[in-house]
MDTraj code that builds the backbone (N, CA, C; nanometers):
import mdtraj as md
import numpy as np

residues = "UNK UNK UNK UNK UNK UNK UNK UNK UNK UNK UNK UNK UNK UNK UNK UNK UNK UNK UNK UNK UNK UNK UNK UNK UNK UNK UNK UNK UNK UNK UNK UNK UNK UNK UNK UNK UNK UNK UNK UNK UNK UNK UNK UNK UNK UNK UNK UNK UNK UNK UNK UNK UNK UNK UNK UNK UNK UNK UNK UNK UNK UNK UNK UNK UNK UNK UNK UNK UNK UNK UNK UNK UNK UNK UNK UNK UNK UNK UNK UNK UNK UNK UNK UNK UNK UNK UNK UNK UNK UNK UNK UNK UNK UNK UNK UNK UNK UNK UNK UNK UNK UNK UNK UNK UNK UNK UNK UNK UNK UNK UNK UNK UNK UNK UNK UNK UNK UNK UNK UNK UNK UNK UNK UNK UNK UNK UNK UNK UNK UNK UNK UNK UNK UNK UNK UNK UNK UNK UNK UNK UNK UNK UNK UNK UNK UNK UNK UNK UNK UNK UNK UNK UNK UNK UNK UNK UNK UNK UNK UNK UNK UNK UNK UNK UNK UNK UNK UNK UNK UNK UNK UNK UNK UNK UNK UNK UNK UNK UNK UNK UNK UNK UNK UNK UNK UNK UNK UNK UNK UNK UNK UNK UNK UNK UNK UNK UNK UNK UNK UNK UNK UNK UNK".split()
xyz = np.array([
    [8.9834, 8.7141, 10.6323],
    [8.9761, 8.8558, 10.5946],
    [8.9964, 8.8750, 10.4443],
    [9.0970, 8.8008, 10.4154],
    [9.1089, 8.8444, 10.2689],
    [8.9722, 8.7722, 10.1933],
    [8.9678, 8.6865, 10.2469],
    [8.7917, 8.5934, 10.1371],
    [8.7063, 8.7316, 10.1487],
    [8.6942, 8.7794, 10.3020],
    [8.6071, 8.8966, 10.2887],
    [8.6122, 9.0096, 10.2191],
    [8.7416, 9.0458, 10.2128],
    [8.7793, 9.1384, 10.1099],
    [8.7397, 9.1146, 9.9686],
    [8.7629, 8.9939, 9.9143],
    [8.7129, 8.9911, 9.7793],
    [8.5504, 8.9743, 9.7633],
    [8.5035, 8.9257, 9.8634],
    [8.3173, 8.9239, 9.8580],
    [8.2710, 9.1202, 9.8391],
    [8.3791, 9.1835, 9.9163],
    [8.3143, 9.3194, 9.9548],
    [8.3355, 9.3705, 9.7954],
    [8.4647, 9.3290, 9.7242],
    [8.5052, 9.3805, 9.6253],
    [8.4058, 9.3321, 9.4930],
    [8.3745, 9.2723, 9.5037],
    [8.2446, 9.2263, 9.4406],
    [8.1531, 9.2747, 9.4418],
    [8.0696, 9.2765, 9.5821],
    [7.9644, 9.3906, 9.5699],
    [8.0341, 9.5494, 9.5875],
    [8.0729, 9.5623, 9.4764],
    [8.1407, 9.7339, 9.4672],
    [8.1380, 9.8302, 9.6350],
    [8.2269, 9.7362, 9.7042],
    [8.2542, 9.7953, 9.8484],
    [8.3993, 9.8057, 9.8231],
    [8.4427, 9.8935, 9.7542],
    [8.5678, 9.8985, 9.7463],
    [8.6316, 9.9364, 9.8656],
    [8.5675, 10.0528, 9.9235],
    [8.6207, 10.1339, 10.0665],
    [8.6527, 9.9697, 10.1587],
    [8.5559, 9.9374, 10.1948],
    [8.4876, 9.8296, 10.3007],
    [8.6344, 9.7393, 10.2478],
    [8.6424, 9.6770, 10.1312],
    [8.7412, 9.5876, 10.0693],
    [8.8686, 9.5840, 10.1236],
    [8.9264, 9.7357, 10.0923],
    [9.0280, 9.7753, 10.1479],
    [9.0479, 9.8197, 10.2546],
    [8.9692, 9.8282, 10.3860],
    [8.9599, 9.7962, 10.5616],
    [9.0107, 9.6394, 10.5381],
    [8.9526, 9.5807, 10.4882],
    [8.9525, 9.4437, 10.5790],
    [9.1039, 9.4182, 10.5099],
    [9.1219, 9.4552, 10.3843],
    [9.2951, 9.3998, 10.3223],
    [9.4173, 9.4640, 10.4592],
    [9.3567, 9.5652, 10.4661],
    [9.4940, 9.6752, 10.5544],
    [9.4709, 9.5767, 10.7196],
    [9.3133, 9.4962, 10.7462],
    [9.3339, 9.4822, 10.8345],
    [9.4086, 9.3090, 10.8533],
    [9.4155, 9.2635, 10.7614],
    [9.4268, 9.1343, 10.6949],
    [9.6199, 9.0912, 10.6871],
    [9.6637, 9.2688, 10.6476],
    [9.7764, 9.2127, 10.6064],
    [9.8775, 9.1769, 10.6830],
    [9.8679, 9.2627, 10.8709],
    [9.9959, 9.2744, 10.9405],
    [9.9881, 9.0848, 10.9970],
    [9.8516, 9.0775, 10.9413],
    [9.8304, 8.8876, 11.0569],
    [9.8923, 8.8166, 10.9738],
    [9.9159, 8.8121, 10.8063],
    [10.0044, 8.6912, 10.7735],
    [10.1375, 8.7079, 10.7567],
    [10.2136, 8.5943, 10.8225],
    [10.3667, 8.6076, 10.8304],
    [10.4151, 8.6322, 10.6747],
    [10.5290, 8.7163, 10.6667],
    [10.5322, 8.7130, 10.5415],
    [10.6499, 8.5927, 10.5021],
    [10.6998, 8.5489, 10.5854],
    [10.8128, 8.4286, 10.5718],
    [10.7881, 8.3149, 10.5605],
    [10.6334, 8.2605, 10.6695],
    [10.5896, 8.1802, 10.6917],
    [10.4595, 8.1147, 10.5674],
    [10.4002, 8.2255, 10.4970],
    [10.3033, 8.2359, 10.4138],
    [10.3222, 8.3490, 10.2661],
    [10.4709, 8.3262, 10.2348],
    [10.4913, 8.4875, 10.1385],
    [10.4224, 8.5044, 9.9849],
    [10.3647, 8.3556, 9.9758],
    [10.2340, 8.3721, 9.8432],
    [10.1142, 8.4563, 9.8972],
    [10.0509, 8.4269, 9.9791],
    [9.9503, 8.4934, 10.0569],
    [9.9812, 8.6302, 10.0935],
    [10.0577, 8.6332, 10.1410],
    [10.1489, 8.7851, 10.1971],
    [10.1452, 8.8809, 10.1120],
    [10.2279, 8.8268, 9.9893],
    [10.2029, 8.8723, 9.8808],
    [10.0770, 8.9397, 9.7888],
    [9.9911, 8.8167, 9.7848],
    [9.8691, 8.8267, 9.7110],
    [9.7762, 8.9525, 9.7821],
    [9.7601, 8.9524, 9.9304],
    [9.6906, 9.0546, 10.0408],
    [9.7748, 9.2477, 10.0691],
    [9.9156, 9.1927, 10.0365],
    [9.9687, 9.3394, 10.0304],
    [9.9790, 9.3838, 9.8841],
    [9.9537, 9.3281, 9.7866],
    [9.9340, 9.3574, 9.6294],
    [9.7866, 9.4147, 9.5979],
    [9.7411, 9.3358, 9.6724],
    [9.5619, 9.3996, 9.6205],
    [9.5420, 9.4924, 9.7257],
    [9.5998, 9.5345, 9.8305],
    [9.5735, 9.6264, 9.8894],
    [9.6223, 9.7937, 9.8319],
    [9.7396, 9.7514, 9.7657],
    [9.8014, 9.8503, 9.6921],
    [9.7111, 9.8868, 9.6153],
    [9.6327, 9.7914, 9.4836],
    [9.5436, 9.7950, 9.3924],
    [9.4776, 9.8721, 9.4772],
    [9.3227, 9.8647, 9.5477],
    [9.2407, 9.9209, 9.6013],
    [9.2720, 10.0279, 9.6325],
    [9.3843, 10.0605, 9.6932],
    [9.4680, 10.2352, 9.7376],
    [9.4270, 10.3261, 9.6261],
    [9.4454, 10.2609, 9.5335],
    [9.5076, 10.3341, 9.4380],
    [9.4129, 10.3509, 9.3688],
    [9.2782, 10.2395, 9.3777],
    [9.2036, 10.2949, 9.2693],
    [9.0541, 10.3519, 9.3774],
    [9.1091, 10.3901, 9.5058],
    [9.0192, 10.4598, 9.5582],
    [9.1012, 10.6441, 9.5643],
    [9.2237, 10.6627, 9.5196],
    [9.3155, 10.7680, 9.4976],
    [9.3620, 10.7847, 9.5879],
    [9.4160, 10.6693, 9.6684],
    [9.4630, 10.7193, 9.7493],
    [9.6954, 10.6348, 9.7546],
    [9.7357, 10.6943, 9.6788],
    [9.8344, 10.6405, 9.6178],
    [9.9484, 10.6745, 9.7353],
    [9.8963, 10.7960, 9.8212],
    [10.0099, 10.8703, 9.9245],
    [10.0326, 10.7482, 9.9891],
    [9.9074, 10.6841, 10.0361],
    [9.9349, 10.5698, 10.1619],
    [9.9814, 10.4825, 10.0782],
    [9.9475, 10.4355, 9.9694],
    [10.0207, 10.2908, 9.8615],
    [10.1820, 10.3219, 9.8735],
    [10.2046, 10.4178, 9.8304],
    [10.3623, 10.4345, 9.8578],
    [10.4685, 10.3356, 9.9196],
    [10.4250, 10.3659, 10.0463],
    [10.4987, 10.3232, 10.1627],
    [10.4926, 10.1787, 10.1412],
    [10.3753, 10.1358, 10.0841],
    [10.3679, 10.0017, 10.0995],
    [10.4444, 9.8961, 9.9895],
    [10.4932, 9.9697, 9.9236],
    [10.5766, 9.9211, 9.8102],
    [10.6935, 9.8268, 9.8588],
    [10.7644, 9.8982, 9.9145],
    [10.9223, 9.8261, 9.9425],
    [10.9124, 9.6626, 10.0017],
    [10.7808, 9.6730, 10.0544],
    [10.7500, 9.5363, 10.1301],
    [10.7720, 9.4254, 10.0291],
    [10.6550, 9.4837, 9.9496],
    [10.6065, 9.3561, 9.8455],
    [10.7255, 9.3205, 9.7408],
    [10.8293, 9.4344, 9.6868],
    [10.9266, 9.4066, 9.6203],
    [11.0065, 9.2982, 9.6892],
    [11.0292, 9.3516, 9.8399],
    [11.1308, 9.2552, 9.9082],
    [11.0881, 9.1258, 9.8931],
    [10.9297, 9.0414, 9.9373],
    [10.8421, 8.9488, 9.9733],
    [10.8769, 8.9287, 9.7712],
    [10.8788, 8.9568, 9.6944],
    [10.8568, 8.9180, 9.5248],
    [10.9758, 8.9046, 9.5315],
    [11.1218, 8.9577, 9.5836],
    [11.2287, 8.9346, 9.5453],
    [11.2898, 8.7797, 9.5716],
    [11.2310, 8.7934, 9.7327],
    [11.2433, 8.6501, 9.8354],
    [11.2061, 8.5093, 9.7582],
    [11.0483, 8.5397, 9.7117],
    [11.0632, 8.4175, 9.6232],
    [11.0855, 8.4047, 9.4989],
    [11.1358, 8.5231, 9.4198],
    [11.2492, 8.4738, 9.3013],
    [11.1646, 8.4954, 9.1671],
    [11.0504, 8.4691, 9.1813],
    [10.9378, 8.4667, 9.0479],
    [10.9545, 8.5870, 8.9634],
    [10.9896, 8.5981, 8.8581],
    [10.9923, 8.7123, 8.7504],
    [10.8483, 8.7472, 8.7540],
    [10.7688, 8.6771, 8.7254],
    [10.5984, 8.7097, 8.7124],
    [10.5497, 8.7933, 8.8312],
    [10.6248, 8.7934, 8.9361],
    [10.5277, 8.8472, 9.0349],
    [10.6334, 8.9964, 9.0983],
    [10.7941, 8.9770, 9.0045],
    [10.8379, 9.0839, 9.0137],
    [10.7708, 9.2090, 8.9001],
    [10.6861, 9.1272, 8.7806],
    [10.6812, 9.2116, 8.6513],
    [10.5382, 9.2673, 8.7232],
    [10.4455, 9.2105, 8.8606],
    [10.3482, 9.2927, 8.9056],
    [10.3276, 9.4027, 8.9843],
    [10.4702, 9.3801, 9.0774],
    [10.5272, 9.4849, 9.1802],
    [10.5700, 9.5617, 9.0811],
    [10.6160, 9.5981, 8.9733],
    [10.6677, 9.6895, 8.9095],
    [10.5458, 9.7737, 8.8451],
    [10.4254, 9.7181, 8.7961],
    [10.2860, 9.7423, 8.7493],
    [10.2465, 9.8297, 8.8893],
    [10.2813, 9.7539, 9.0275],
    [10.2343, 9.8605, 9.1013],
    [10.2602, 9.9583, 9.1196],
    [10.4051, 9.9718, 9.0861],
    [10.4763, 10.0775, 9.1253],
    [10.4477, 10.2008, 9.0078],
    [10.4592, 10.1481, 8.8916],
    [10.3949, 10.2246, 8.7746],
    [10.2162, 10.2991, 8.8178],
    [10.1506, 10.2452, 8.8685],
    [10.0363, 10.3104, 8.8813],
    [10.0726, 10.4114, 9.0250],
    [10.1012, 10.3455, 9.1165],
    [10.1119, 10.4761, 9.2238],
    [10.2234, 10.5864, 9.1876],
    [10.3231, 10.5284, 9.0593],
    [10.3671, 10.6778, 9.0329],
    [10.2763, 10.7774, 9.0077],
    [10.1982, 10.6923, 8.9079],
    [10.0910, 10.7794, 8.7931],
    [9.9823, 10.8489, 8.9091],
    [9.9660, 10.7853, 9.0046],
    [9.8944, 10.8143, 9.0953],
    [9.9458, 10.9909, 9.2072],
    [10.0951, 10.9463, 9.2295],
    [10.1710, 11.0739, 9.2701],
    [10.2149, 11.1878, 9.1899],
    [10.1070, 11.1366, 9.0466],
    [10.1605, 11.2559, 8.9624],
    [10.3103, 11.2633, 8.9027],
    [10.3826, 11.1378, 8.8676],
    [10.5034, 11.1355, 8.8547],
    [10.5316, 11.0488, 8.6560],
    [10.4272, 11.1494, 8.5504],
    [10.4103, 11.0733, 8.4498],
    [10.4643, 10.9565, 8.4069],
    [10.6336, 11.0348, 8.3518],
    [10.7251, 10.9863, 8.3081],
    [10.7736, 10.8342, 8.3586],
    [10.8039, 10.8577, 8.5233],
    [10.8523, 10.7067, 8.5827],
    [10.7027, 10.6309, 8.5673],
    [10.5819, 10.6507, 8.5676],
    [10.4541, 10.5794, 8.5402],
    [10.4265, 10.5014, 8.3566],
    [10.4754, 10.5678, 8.3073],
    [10.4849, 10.5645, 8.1483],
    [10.5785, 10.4285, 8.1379],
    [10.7036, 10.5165, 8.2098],
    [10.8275, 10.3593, 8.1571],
    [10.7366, 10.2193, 8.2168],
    [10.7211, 10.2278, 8.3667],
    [10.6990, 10.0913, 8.4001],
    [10.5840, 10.0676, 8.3515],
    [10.4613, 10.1385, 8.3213],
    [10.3404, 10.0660, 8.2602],
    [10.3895, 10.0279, 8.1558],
    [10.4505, 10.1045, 8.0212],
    [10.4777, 10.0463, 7.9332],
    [10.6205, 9.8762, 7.9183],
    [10.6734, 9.8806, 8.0115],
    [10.7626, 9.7815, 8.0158],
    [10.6574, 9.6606, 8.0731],
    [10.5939, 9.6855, 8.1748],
    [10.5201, 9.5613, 8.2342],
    [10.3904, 9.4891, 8.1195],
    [10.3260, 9.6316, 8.0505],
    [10.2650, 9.5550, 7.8963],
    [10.3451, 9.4771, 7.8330],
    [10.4803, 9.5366, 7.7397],
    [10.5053, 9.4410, 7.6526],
    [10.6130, 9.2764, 7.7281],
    [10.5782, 9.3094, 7.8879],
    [10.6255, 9.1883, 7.9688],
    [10.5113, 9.0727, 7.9752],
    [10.3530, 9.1298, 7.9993],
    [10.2513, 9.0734, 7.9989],
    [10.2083, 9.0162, 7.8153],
    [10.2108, 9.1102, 7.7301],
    [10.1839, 9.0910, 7.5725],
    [10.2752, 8.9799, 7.5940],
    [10.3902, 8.9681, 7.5853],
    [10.5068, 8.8562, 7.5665],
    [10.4815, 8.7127, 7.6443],
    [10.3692, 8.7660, 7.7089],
    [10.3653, 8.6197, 7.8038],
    [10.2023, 8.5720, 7.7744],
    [10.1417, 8.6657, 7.6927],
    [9.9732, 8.6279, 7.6121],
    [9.9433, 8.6462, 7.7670],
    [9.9447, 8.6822, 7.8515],
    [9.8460, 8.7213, 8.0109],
    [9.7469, 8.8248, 7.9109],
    [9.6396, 8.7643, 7.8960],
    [9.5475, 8.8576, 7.8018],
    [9.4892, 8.9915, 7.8957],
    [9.4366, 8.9057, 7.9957],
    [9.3252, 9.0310, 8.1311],
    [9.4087, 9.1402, 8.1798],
    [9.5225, 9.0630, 8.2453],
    [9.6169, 9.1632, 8.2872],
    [9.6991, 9.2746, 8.2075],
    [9.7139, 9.2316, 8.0599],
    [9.7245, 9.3229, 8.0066],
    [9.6702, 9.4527, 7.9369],
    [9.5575, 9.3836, 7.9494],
    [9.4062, 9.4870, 7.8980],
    [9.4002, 9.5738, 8.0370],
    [9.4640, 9.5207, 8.1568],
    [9.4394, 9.6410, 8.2757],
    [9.5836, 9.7454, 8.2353],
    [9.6357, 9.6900, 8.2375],
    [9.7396, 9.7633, 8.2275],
    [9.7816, 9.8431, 8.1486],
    [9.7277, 9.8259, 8.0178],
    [9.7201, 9.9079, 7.8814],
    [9.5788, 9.9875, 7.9390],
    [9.5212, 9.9840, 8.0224],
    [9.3916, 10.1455, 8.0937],
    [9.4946, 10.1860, 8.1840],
    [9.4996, 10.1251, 8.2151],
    [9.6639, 10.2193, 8.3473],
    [9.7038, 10.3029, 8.2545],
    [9.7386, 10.2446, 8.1734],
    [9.8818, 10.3185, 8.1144],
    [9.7872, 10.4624, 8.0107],
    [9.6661, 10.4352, 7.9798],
    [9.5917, 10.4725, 7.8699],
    [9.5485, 10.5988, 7.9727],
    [9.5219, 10.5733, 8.0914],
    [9.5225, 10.6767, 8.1775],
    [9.6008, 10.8478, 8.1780],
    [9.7175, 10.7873, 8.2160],
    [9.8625, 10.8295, 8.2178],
    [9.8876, 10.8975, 8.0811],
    [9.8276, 10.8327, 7.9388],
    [9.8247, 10.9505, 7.8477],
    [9.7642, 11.0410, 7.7921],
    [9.5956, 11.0157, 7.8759],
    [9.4736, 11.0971, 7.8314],
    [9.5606, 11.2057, 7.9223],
    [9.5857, 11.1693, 8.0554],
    [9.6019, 11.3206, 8.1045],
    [9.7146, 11.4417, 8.0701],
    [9.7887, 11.3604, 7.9773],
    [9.8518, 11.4579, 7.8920],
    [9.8277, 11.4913, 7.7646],
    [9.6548, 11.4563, 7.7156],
    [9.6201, 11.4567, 7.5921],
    [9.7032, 11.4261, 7.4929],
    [9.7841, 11.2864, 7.4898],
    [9.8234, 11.2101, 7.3992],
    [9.7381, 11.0724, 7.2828],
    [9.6028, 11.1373, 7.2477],
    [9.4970, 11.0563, 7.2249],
    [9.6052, 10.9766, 7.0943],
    [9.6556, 11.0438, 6.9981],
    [9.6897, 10.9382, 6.9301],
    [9.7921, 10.8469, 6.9671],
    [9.8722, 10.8566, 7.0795],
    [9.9069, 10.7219, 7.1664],
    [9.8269, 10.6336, 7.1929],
    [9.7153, 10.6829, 7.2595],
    [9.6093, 10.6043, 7.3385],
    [9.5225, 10.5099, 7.2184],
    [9.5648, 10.5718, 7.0724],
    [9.4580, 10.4840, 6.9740],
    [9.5740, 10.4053, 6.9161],
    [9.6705, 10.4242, 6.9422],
    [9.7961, 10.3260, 6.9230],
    [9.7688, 10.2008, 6.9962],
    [9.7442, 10.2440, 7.1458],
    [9.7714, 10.1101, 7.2173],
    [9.6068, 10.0542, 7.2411],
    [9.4899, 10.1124, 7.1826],
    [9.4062, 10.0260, 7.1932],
    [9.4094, 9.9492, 7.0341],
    [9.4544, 9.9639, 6.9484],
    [9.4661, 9.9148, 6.8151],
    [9.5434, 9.7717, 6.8671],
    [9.6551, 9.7534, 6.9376],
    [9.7526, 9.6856, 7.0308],
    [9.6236, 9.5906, 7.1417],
    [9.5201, 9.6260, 7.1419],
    [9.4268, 9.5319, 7.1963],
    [9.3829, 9.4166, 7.1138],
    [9.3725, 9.3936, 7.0077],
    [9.3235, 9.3072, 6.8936],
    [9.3483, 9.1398, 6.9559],
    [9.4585, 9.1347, 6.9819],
    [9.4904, 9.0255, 7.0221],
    [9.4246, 8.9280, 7.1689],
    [9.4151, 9.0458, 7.2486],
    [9.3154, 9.0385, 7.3297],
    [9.1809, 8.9689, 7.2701],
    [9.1275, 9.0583, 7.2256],
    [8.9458, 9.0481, 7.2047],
    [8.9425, 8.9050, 7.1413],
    [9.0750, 8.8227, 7.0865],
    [9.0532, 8.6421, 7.0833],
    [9.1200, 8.5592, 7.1773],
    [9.1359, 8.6119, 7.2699],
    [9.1788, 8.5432, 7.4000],
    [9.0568, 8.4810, 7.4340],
    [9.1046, 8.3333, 7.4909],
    [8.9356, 8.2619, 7.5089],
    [8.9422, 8.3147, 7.6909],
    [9.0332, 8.3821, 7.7496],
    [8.9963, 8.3330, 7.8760],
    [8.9551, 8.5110, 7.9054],
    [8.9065, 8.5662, 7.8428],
    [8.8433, 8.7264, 7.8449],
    [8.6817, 8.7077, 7.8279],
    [8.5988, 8.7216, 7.8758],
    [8.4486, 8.7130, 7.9194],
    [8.3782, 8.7743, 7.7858],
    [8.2762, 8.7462, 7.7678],
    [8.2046, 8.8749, 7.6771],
    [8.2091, 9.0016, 7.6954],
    [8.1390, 8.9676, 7.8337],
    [8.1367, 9.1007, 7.8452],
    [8.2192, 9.2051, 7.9098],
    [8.3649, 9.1381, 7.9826],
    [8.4688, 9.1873, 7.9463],
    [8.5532, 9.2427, 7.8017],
    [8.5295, 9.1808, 7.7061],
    [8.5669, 9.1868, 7.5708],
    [8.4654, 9.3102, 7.4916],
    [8.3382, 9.3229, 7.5160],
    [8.2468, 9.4277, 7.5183],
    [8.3065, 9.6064, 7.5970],
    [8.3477, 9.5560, 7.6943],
    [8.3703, 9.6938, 7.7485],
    [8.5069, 9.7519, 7.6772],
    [8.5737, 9.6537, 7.6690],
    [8.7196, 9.6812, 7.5720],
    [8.7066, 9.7374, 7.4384],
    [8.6057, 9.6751, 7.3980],
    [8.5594, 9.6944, 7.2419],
    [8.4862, 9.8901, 7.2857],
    [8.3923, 9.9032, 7.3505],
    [8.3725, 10.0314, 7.4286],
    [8.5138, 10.0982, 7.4077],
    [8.5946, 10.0922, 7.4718],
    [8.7384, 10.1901, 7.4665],
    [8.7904, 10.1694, 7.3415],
    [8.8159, 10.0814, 7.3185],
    [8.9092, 10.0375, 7.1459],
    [8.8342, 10.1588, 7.0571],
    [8.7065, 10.1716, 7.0573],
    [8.5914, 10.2297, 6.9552],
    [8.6385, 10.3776, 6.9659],
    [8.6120, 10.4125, 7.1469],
    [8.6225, 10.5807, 7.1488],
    [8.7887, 10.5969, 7.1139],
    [8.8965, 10.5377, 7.1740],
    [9.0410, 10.5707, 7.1058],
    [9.0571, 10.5933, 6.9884],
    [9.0102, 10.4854, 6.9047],
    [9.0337, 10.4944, 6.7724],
    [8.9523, 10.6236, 6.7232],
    [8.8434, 10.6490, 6.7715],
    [8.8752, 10.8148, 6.7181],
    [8.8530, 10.9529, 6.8239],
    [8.9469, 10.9335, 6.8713],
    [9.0458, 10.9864, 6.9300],
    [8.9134, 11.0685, 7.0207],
    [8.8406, 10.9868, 7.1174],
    [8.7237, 11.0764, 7.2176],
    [8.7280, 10.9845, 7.3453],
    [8.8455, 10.9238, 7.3230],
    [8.8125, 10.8621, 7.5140],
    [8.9050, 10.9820, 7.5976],
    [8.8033, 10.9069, 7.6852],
    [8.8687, 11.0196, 7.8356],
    [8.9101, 10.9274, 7.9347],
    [8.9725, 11.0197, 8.0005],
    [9.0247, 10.9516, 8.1409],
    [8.9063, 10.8916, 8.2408],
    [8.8081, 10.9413, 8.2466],
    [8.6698, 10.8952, 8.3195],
    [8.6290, 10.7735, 8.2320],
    [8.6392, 10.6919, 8.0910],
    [8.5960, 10.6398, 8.0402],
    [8.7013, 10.5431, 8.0663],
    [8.8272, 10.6243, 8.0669],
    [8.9325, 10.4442, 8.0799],
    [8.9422, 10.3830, 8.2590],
    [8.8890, 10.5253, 8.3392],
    [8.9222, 10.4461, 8.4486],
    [8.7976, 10.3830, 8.5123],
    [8.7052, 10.3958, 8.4519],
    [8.5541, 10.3360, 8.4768],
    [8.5605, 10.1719, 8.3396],
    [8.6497, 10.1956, 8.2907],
    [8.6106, 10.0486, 8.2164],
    [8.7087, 9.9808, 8.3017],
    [8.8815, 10.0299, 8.3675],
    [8.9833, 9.9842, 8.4224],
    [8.8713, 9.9250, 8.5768],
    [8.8108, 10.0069, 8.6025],
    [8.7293, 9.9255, 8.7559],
    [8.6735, 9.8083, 8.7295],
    [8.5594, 9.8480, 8.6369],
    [8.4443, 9.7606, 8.5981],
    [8.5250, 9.6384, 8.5594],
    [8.6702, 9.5940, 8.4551],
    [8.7431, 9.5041, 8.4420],
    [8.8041, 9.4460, 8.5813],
    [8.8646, 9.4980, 8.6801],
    [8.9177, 9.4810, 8.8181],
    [8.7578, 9.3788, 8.8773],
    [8.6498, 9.4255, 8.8592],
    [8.5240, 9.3555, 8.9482],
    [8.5110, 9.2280, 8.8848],
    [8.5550, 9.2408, 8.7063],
    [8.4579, 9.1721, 8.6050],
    [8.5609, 9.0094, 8.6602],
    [8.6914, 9.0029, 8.6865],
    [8.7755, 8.9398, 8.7431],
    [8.6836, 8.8271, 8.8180],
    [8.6557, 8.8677, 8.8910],
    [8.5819, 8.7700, 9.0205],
    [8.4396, 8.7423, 8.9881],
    [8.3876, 8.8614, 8.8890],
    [8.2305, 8.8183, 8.8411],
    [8.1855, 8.8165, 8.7219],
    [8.2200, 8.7320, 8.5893],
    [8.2186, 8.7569, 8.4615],
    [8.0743, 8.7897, 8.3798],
    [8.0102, 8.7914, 8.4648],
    [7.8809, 8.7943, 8.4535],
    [7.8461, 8.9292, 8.4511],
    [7.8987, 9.0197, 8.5414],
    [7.8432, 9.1464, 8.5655],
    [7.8883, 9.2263, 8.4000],
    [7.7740, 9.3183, 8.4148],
    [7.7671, 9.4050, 8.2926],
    [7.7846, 9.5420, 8.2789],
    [7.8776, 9.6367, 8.2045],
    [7.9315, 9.7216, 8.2733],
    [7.8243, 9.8237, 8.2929],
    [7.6578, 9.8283, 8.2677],
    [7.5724, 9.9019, 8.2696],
    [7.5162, 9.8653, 8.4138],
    [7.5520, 9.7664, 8.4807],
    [7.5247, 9.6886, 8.6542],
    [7.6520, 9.7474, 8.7028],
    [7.7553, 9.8085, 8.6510],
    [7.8653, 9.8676, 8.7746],
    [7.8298, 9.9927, 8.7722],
    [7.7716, 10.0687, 8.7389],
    [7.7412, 10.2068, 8.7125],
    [7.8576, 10.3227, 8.6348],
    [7.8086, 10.4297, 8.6485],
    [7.8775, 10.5192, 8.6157],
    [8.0204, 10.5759, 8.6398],
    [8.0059, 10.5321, 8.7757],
    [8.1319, 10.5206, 8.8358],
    [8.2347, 10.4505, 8.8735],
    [8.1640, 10.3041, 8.7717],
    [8.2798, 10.1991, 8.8366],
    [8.4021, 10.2085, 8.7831],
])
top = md.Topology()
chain = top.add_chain()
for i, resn in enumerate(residues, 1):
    res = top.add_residue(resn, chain, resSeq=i)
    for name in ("N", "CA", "C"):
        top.add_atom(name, md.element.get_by_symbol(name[0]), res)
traj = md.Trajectory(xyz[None], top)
């Protein structure tokens, strides 16, 4: 289920993606398998959330903290916290969305995780268009630089970034522009190939 989930997530079946994760997750033990467990109730959160649906992500939180606490990893506590930061932002809850996006960036910057931080700085870039904080938002794409020489960022991942870096810096991105490059990056993951003019308008 989960292989299927990421084939669907590929061909932009996000809906379809996230059936098979929700149906995927109650079958692996989480004691017996808690990397997997993990990995299937994390991207299910992701998909919640970036289909808007953050009410149902909620609930699903406490799991994955417990399952990240169990095995001890700072790295995979600094992602449960990234989740938790977007389904705030998602419940409309700025402020607690602000702290943890911004703490889980300069956790990811500190650790050179180049991709993951380029998602997370649109999370977060999100969270300040909708309070029309553009010269924040050209703060933290200026804070991308380091990125765009990361060797393990695609072209044309590095292209769509360069896209947002351009409109921030003077001060005309929107929330439709960061969360359509934040998708198109989420797909570009599994397909480095795809081009963000092949995810459409809406990715």
């Amino acid at each position: 289920m989960f292989t299927k989930a990421r084939i669907l997530e590929g061909m932009d079946d996000l809906h379809g993606s996230t059936a098979a994760l929700a149906e995927a997750a109650p079958l692996v033990d989480a004691k017996r398998e808690p990397r997997l467990a993990q990995g299937i109730r994390c991207q299910l959160i992701v998909n919640l959330c970036l289909e808007d649906r953050s009410v149902e992500a909620s609930p699903r939180l406490r799991e994955v903290r417990l399952i990240a606490e169990q095995r001890g990893k700072e790295l995979d506590l600094t992602r449960v916290l990234w989740l938790e930061g977007v389904v705030a932002a998602g419940l409309g809850q700025p402020d607690e969305a602000k702290a943890k996006l911004e703490q889980v960036r300069r956790d990811l910057a500190r650790r050179e995780i180049a991709y993951d931080c380029a998602l997370v700085t649109l999370d977060l870039a999100v969270v300040l268009l909708a309070e029309n904080r553009t010269g924040e938002v050209r703060a933290l794409a200026a804070d991308l630089v380091w990125i765009f020489r990361a060797q393990q960022v695609s072209e044309n991942a590095l292209a769509a970034l360069r896209l947002f870096s351009e409109a921030a810096r003077r001060e005309i991105a929107t929330i439709g522009l960061a969360r359509r490059i934040r998708r198109f990056l989420y797909r570009a993951q599994h397909d480095p190939g795809l081009e963000l003019e092949e995810a459409g308008a809406g990715a």
